[in-house]
N, CA, C and O of each residue as an XYZ file, in Angstrom:
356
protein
N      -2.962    -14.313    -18.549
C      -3.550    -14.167    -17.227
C      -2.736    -13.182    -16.397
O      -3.335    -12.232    -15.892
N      -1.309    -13.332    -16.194
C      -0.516    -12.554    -15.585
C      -0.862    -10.878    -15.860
O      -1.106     -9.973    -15.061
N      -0.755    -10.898    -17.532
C      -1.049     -9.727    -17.871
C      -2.271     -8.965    -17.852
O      -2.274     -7.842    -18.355
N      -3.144     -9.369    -17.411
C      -4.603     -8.955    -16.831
C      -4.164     -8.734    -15.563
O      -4.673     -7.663    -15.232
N      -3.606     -9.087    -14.813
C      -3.657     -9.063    -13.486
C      -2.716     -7.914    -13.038
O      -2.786     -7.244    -12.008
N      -1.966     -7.856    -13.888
C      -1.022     -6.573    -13.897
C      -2.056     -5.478    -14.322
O      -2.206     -4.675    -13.401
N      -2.666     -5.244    -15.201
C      -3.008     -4.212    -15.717
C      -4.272     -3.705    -14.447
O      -4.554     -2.571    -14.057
N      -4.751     -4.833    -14.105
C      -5.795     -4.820    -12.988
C      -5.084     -3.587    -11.518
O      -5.420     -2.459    -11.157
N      -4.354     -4.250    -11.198
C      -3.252     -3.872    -10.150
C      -2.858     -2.566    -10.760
O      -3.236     -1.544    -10.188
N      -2.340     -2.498    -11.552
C      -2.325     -0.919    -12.229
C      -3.290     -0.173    -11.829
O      -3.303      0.734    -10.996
N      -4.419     -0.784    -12.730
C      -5.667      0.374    -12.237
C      -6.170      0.830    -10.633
O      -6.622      1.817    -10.054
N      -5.746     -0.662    -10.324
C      -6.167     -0.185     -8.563
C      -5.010      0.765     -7.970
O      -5.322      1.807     -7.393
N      -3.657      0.377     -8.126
C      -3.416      1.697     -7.946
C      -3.615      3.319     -8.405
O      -3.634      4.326     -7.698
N      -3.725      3.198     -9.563
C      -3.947      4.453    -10.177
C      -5.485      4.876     -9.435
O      -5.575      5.970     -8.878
N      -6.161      4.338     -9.456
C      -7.275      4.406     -8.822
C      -7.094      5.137     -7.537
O      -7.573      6.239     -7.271
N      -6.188      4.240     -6.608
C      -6.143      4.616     -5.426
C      -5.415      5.985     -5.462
O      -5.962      6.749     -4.667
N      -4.445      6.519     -6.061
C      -3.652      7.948     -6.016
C      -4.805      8.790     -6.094
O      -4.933      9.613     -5.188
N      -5.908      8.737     -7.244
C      -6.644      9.664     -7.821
C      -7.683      9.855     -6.454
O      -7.925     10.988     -6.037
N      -8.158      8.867     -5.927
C      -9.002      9.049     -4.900
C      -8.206      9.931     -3.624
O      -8.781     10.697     -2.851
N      -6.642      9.586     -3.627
C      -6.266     10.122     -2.165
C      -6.263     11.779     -3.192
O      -6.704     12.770     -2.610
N      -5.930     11.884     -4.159
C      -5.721     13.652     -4.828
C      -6.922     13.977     -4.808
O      -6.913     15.138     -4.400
N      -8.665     13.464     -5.126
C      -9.551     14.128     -4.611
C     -10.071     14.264     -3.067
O     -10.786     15.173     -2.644
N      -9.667     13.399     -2.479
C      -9.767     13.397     -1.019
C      -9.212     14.647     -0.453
O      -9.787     15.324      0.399
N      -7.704     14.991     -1.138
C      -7.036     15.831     -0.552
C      -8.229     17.589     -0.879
O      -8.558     18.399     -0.013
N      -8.530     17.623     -2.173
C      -9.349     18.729     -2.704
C     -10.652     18.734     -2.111
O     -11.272     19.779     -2.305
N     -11.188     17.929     -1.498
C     -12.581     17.607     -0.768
C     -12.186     18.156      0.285
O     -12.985     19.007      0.673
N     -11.213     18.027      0.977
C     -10.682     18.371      2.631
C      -9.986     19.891      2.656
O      -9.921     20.457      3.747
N      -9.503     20.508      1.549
C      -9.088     21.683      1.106
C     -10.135     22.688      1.204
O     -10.224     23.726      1.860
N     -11.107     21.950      0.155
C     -12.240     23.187      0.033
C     -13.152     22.849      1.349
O     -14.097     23.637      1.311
N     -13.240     22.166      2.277
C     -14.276     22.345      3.319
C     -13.291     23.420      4.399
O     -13.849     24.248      5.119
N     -11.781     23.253      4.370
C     -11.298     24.250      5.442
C     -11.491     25.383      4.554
O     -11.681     26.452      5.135
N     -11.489     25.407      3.220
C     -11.606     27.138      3.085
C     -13.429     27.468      3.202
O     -13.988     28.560      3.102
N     -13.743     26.776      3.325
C     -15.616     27.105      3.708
C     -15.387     27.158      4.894
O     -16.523     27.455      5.263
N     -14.673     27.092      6.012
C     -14.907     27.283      7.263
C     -15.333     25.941      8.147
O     -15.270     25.933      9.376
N     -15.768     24.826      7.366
C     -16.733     23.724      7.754
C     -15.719     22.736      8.640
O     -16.232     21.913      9.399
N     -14.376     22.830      8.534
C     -13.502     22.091      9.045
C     -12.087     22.593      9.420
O     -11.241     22.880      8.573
N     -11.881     22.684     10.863
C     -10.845     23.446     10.743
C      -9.285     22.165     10.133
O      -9.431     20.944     10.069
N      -8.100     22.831      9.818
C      -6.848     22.399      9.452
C      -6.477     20.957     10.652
O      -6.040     19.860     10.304
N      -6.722     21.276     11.704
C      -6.451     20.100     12.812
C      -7.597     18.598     12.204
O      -7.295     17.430     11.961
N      -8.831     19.270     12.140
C      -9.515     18.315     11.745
C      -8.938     17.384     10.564
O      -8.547     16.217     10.566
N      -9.046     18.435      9.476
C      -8.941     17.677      8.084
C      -7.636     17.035      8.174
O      -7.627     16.176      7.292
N      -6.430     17.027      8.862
C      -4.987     16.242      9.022
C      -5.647     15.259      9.610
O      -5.317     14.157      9.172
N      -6.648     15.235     10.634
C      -7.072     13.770     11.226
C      -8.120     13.041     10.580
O      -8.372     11.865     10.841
N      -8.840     13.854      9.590
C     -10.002     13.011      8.511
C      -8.838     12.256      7.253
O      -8.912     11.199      6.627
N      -8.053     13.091      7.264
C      -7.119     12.731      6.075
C      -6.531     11.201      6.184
O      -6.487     10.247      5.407
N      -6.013     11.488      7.805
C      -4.865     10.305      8.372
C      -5.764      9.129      8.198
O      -5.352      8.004      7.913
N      -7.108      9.470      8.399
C      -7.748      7.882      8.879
C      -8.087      7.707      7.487
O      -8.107      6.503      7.232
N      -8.344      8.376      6.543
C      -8.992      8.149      5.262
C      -8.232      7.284      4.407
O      -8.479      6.421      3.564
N      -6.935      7.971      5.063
C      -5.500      7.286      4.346
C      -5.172      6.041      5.036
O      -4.643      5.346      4.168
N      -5.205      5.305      6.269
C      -4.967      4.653      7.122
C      -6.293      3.601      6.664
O      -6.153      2.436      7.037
N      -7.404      3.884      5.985
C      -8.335      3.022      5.627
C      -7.837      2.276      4.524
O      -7.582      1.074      4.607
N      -7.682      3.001      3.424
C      -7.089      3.049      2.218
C      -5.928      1.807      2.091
O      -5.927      0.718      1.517
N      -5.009      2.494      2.872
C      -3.823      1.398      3.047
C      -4.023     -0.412      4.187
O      -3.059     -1.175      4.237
N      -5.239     -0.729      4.873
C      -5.451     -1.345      5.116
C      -6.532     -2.302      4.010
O      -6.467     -3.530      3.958
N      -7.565     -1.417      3.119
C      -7.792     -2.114      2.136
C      -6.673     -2.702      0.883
O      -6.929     -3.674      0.174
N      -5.584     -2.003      0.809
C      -4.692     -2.455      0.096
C      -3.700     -3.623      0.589
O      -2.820     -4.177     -0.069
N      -3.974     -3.783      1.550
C      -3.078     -4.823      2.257
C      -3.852     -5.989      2.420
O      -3.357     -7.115      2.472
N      -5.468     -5.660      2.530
C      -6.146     -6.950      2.763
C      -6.373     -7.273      0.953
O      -6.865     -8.377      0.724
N      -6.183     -6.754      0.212
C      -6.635     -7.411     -1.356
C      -5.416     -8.116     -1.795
O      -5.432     -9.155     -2.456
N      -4.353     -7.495     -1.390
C      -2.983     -8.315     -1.833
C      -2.756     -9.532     -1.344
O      -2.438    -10.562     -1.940
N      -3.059     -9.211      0.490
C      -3.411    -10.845      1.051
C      -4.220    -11.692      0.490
O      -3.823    -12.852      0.381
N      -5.471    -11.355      0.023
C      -6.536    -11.983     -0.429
C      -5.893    -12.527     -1.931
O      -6.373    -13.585     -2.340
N      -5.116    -12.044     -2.554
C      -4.193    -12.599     -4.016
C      -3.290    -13.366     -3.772
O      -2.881    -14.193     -4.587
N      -2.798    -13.202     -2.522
C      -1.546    -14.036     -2.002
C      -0.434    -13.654     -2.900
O       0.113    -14.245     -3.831
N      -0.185    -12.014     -2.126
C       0.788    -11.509     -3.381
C       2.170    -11.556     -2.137
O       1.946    -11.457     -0.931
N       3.639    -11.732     -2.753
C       4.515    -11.575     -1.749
C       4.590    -10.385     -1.500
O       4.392     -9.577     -2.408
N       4.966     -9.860      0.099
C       4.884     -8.716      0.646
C       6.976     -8.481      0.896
O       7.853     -9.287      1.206
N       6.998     -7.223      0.615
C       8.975     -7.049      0.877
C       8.914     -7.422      1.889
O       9.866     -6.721      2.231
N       8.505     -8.221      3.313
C       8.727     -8.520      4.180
C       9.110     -9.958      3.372
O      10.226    -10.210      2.917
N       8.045    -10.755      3.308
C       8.250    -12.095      2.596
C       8.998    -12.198      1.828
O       9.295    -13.337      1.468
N       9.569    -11.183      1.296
C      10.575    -11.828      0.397
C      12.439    -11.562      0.578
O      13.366    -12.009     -0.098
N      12.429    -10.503      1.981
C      13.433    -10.251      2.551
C      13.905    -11.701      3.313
O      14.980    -12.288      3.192
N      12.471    -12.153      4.318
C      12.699    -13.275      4.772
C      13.014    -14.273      3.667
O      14.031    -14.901      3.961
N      12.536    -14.608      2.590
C      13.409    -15.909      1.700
C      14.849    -15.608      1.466
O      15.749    -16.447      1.472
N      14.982    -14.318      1.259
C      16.500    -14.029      0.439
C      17.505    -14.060      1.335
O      18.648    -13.840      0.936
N      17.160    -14.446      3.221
C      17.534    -14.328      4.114
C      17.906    -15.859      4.383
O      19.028    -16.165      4.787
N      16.998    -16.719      4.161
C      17.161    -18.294      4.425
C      18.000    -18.538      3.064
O      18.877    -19.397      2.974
N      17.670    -17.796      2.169
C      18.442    -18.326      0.804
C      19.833    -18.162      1.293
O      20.459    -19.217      1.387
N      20.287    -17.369      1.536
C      21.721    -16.464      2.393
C      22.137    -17.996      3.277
O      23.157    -18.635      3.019
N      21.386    -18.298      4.067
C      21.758    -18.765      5.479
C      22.067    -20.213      4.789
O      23.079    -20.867      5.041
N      20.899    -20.673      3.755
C      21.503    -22.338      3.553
C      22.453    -22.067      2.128
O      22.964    -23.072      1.633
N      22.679    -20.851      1.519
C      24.026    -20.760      0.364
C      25.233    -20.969      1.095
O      26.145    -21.742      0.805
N      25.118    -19.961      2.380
C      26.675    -20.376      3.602
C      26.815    -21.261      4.008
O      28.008    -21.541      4.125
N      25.820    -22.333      4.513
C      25.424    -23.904      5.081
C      26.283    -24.680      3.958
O      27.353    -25.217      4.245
N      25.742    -24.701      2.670
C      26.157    -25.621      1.844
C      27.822    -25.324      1.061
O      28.379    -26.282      0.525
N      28.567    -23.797      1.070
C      29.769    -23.705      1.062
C      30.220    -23.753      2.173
O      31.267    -23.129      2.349
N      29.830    -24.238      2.936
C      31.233    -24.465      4.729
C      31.068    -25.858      4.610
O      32.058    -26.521      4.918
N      29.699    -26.691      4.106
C      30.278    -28.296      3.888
C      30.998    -28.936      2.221
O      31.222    -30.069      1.796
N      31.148    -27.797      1.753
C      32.031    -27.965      0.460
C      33.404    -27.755      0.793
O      34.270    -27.839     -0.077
């Protein structure tokens, strides 16, 4: 099971790079057609990318995957009650 789920997660990322590298070539060739100037496509880009990374944050939530926040905070309480329990030793 684990290992499905890895390989899954793989693909969604790989997935996701390939979409932001054609995104980037979609937004390339409309400024060299004239159809979009350079200011634009940095702000079609940002939000495209800013979408992107909010769907990736809501599927991981939705897996209930730990986030480096969550796990800074455990290794932080782990810290705080390892010192707790050598100062009453």
């Amino acid at each position: 099971m684990m290992d499905t789920f890895k390989k899954g997660l793989a693909l969604g990322l790989g997935l996701a790079a390939t979409s932001i590298e054609h995104a980037e070539r979609v937004i390339d060739d409309l400024v060299k057609k004239g159809e979009m100037t350079k200011e634009e496509s940095k702000a079609f880009f940002n939000e495209f990318y800013k979408k992107g990374q909010d769907t990736h944050r809501n599927i991981l939530s939705e897996l209930n995957v730990a986030t480096k926040d969550d796990i800074n905070r455990l290794e932080a309480r782990l810290a705080k009650l390892e010192a707790q329990i050598n100062q009453e030793q």
